[in-house]
C-alpha positions in Angstrom: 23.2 211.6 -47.0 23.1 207.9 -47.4 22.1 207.8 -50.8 24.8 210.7 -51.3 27.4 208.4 -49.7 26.5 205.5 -52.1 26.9 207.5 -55.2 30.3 209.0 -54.2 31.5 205.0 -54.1 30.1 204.0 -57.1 31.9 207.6 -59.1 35.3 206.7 -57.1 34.6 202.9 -58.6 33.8 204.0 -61.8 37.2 206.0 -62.5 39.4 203.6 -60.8 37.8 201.1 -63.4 38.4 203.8 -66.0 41.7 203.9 -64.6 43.1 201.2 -65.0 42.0 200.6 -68.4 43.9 203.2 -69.8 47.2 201.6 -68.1 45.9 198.3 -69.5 45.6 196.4 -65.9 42.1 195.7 -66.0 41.1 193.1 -63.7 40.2 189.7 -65.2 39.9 186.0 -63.9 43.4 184.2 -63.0 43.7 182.3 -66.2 47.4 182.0 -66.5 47.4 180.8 -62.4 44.7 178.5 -63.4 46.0 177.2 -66.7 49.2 177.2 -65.4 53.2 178.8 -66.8 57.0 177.9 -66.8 58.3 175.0 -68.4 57.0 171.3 -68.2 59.2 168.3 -69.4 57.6 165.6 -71.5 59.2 162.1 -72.0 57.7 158.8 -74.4 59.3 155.6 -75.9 58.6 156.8 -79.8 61.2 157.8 -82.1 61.1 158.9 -86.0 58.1 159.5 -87.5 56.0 158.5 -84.2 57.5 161.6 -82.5 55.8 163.9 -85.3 52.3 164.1 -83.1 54.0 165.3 -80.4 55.9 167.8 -81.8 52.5 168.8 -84.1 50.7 169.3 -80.9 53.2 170.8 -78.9 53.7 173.9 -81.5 49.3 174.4 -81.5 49.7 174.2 -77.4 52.4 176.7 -76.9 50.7 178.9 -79.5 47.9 178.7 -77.6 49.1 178.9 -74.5 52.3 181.0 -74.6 53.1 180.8 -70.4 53.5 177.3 -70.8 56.8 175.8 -72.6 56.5 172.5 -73.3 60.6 170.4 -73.8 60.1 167.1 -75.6 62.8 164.4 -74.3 62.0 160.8 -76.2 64.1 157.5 -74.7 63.7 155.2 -78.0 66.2 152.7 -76.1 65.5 151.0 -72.1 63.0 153.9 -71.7 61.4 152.1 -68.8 65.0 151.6 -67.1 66.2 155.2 -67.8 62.6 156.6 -66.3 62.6 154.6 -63.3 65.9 155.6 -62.7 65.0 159.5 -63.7 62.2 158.8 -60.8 63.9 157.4 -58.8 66.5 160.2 -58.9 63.8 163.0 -58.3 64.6 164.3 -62.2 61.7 162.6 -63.8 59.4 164.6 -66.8 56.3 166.0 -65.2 54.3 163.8 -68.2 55.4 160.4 -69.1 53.7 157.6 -70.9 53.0 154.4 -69.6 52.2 151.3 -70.9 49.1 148.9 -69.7 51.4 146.3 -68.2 53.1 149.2 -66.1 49.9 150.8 -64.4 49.0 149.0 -61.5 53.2 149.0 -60.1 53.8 152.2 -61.1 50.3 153.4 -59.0 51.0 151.2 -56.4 54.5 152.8 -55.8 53.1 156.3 -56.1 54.5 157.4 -59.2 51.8 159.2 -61.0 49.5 161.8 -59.5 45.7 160.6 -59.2 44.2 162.6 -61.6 40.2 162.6 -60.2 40.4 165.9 -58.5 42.1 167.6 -61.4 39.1 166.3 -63.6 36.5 167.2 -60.8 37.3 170.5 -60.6 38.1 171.3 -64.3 34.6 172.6 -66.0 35.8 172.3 -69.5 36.8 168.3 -69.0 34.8 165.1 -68.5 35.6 161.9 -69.2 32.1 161.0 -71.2 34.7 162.2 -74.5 36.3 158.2 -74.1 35.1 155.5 -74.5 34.0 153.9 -71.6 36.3 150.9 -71.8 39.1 152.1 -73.0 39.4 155.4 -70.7 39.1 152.3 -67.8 42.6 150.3 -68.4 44.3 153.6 -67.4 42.8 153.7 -63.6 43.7 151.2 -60.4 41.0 150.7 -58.2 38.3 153.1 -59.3 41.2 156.0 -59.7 42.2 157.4 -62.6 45.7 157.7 -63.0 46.1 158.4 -66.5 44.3 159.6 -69.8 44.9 157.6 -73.2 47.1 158.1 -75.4 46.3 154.9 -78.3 45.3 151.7 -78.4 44.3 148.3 -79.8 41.8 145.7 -79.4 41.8 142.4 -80.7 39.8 141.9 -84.1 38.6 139.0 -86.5 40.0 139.7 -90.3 38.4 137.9 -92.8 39.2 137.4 -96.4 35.4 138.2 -98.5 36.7 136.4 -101.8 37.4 133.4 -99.7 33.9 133.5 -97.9 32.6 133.2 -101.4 34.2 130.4 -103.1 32.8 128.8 -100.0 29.7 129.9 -100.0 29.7 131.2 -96.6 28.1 134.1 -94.4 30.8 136.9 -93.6 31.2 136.9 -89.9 28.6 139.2 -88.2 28.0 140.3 -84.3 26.2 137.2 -83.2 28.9 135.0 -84.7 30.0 132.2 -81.7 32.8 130.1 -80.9 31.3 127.4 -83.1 30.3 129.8 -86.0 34.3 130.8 -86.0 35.3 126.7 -85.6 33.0 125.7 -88.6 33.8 128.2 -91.2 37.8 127.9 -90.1 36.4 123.9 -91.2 35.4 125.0 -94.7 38.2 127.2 -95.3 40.9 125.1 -94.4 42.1 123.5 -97.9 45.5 122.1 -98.5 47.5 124.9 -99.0 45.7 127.2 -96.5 44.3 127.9 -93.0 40.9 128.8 -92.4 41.9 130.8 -88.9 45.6 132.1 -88.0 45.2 133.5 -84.3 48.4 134.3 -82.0 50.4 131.1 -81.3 52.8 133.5 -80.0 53.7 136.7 -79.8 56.4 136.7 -77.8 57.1 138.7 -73.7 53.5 139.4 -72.4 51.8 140.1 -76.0 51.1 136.5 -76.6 48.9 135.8 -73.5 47.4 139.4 -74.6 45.9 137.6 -77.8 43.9 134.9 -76.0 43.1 136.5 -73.2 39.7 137.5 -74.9 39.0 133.6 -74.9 39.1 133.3 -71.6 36.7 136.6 -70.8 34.4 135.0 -73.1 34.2 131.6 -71.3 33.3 134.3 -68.2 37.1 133.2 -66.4 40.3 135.0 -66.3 44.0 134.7 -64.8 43.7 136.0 -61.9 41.4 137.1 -59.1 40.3 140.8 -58.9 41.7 142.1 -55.8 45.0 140.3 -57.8 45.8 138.2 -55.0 44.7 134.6 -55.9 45.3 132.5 -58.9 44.9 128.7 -57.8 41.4 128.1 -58.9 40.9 130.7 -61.1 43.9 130.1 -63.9 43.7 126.3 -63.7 39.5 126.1 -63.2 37.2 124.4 -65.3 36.3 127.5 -67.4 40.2 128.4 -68.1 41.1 124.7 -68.8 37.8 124.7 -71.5 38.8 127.7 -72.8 42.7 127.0 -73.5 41.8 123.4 -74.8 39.1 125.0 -77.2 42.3 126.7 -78.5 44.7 124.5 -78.3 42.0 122.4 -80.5 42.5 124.8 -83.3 46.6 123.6 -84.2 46.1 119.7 -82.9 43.2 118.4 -83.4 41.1 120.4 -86.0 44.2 121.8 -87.7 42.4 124.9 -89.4 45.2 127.1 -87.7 49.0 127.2 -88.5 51.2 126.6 -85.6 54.2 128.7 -84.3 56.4 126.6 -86.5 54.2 126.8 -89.8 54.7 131.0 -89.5 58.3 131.2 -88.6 58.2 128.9 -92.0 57.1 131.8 -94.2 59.8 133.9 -93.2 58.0 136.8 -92.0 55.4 137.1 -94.9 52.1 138.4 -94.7 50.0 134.9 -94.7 46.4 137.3 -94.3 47.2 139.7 -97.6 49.0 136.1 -99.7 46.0 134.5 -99.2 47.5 132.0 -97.0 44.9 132.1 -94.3 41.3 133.0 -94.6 40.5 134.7 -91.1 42.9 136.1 -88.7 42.4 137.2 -85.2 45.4 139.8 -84.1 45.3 144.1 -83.6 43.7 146.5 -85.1 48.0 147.6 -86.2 47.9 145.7 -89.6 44.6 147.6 -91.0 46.2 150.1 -92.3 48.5 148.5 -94.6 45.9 145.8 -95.4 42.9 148.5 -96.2 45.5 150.1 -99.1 46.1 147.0 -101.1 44.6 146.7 -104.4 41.9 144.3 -104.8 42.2 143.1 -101.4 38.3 142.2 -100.8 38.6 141.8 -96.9 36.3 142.8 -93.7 36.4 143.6 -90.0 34.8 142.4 -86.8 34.5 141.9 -83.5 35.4 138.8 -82.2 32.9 136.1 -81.8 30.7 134.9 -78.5 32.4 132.3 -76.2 30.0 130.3 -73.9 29.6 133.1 -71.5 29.0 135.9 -73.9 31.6 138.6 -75.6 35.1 139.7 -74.5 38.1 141.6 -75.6 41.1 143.0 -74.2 43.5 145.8 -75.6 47.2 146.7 -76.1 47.2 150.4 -74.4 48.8 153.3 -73.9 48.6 156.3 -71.8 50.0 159.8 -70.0 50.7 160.4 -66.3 51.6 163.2 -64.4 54.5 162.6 -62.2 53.7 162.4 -58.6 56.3 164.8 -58.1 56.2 167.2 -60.6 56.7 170.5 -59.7 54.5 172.4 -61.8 51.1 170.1 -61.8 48.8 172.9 -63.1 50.8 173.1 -66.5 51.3 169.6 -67.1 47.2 169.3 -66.0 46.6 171.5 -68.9 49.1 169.7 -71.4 47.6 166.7 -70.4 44.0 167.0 -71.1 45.0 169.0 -74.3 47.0 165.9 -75.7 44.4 163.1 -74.6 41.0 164.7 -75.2 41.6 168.3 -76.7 43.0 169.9 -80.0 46.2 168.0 -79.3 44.2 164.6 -79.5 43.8 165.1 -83.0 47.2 165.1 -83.9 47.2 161.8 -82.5 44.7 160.2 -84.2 46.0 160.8 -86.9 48.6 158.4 -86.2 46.5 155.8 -84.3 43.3 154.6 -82.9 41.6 157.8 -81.0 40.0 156.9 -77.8 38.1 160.4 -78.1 34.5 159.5 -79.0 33.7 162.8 -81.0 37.3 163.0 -82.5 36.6 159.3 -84.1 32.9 160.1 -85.2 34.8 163.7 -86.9 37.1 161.1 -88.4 34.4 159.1 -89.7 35.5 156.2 -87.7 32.2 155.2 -86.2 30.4 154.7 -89.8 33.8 153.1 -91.7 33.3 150.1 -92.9 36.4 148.5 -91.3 36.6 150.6 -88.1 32.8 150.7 -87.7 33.0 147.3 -86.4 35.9 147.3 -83.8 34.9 150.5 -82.3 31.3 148.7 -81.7 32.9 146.0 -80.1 35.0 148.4 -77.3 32.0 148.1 -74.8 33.1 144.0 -74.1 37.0 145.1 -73.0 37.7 142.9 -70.0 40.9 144.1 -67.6 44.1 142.5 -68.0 45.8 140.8 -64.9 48.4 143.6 -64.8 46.0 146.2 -63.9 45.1 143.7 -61.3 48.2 143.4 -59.4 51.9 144.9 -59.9 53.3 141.6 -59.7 51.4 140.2 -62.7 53.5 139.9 -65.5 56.8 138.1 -63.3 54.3 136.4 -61.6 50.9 135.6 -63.4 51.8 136.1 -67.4 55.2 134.6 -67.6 54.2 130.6 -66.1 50.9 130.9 -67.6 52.7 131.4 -71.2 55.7 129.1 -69.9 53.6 126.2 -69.2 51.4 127.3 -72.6 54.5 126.2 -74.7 54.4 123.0 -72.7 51.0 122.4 -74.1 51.7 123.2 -77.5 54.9 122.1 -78.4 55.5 119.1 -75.7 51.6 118.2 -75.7 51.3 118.6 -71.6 47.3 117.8 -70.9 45.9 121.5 -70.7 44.7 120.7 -66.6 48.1 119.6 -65.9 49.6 122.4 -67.3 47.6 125.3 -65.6 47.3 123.4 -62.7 51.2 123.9 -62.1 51.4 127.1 -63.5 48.6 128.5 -61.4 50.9 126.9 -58.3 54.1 128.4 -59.2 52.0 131.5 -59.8 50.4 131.5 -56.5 53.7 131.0 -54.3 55.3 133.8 -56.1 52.2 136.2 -55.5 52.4 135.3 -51.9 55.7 136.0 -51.9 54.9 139.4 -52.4 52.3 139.7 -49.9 54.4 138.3 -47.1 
């Protein structure tokens, strides 16, 4: 009877199954509830041409995943007033980007949705496709709050035809702080500079480019739980570091001053032949790699006395903490930053998607080869730190910088009262 009873079931499963196949409702895993439907909003601070990954991207997604609509709504101009004020409001995108200097403010004030049980529980992501040190600038205290969209470390140019007349070594991975000094020596003639490296940049970018100097003479700005700066801004290893630089315009003169660039009008002093070397982004490599007969080189920036360090200009995606429709936006997300929709991206700018740059050819190139070898010495920047960083750690370091350079202020007196007015308005904070 029993074995009867069993065989009855298995018939009545067997036509129901039969069933409803012929009414097409066979049961199948929840993949649109997992994946995610409706519409998701997406929001960044590109216009023109910059826009034209997104939109690439967004037609592959929606083909792929037709539950999911994905709106594009770009804010060229005040985009970070307009989406505080759209967050503030409640009517935010479920995606926006973020810059680097944004991160730790915008986590601190709960803005974006911790994204580390969303890539726990996703079997087809892991974040072993970034690389290591740029996949870290977009998470606050071990949390990951958002995956890359492109970046750009710092890089040492140099001009090959000039290296030659000279009879120099081109720059290679071992090169140190004096192997940089001494050929910026033999290059420097009367009508050019052996080294151009940022005498400024302008708002937070200029502190950006030295801030590799400082990693590699093993100091920074700040401390990091980002609440102390006296004795870490103005200490010996900061003061050594900004006087080795401040070396390079006043007392070796191998590097052209703020004043000596605004001179030229805007021109390119790297591709006229102006300056030999020039330490800046990876952003001009493109324009410079298409010249004709332009015999240059890439990489990575030399040793200081405590070892190797870089930093990077960055850019990433969040989820809004209050999105309404966080499974969709997951999957645009990861589609954009590490999937199909990554690729669209690089081809616009620097991937942070290991196997997408080794498709690309990036890892062998003869120019990229070297900068993507260097990514494993990025140091943080003191606005992932603390979200009072740039008012009140970047802006008097670079005030009292242009008190050094342009009204000669000794280098410890200078950092020593800029790591005080730094210090009272961090604790102004925290009170």
């Amino acid at each position: 009877m029993a074995t009867q009873k069993r065989l009855l079931i298995a018939l009545t499963i067997v036509l129901t199954f039969m069933s409803l196949m012929a009414n097409g409702a066979i049961f199948q895993l929840p993949v649109a509830d997992a994946q995610g439907s409706g519409t998701i909003r997406v929001t960044t601070w590109d216009s023109g041409n910059a826009l034209e990954p997104f939109t690439n991207a967004i037609a592959a997604f929606e083909a792929e995943y037709p539950d999911i609509n994905v709106e594009l709504e770009p804010i060229p101009q005040e985009y970070g007033t307009k989406l505080l004020a759209q967050i503030a409001a409640g009517t935010a995108p479920d995606i926006f980007q973020v810059g680097d200097g944004d991160v730790a403010r915008f986590a601190r004030e709960g803005m974006m949705e911790p994204l580390d049980s969303w890539i726990e529980n996703d079997p087809d992501f892991s974040m072993d496709v970034f690389f290591p040190g740029v996949a870290s600038f977009g998470q606050v205290g071990g949390v990951t709050y958002l995956l890359t969209k492109d970046y750009s470390p710092l890089v040492l140019y140099y001009n090959k035809d000039h290296f030659d007349a000279a009879g120099l070594e081109y720059p290679n991975p071992d090169w140190t702080w004096d192997d940089l000094l001494n050929a910026a020596k033999a290059l420097t003639t009367a009508d050019r500079w052996g080294l151009m490296i940022p005498a400024h940049w302008g708002d937070w970018l200029w502190t950006r480019g030295i801030l590799p100097l400082l990693a590699q003479n093993g100091t920074h700005l700040l401390s990091e739980d980002g609440l102390t700066v006296e004795g870490i801004m103005n200490s010996e290893a900061t003061v050594e570091a900004i006087q080795w630089y401040v070396d390079l315009f006043k007392v070796h003169r191998v590097a052209p001053t703020r004043q000596d660039v605004e001179s030229f009008a805007g021109a390119d002093l790297f591709a006229n032949g102006i300056v030999s070397m020039v330490w800046t982004g990876r952003w001009p490599l493109k324009d410079w790699r298409v010249i004709d007969g332009f015999n240059f080189g890439t990489m990575g920036l030399p040793a200081g006395p405590a070892g190797e360090g870089n930093t990077l200009c960055w850019a990433g995606f969040a989820i809004n903490a209050a999105s309404q429709n966080k499974e969709a936006a997951w999957t645009f997300l990861k589609y954009i930053a590490a999937g199909d929709g990554a690729k669209e991206f690089a081809n616009y700018a620097f991937t942070a998607v290991q196997p997408i740059a080794e498709a690309q050819g990036l890892t062998e190139d003869e120019y990229d080869g070297p900068i993507i070898a260097y990514l494993e010495n990025v140091a943080p920047i003191p606005e992932a730190l603390s979200p009072y960083a740039g008012e009140c750690v970047v802006t008097p370091f670079q005030q009292h910088l242009e008190k050094i350079l342009l009204e000669d202020m000794p280098v410890q007196e200078a950092l020593d009262a800029a790591a005080a007015e730094a210090q009272a308005c961090l604790d102004g904070y925290s009170q």
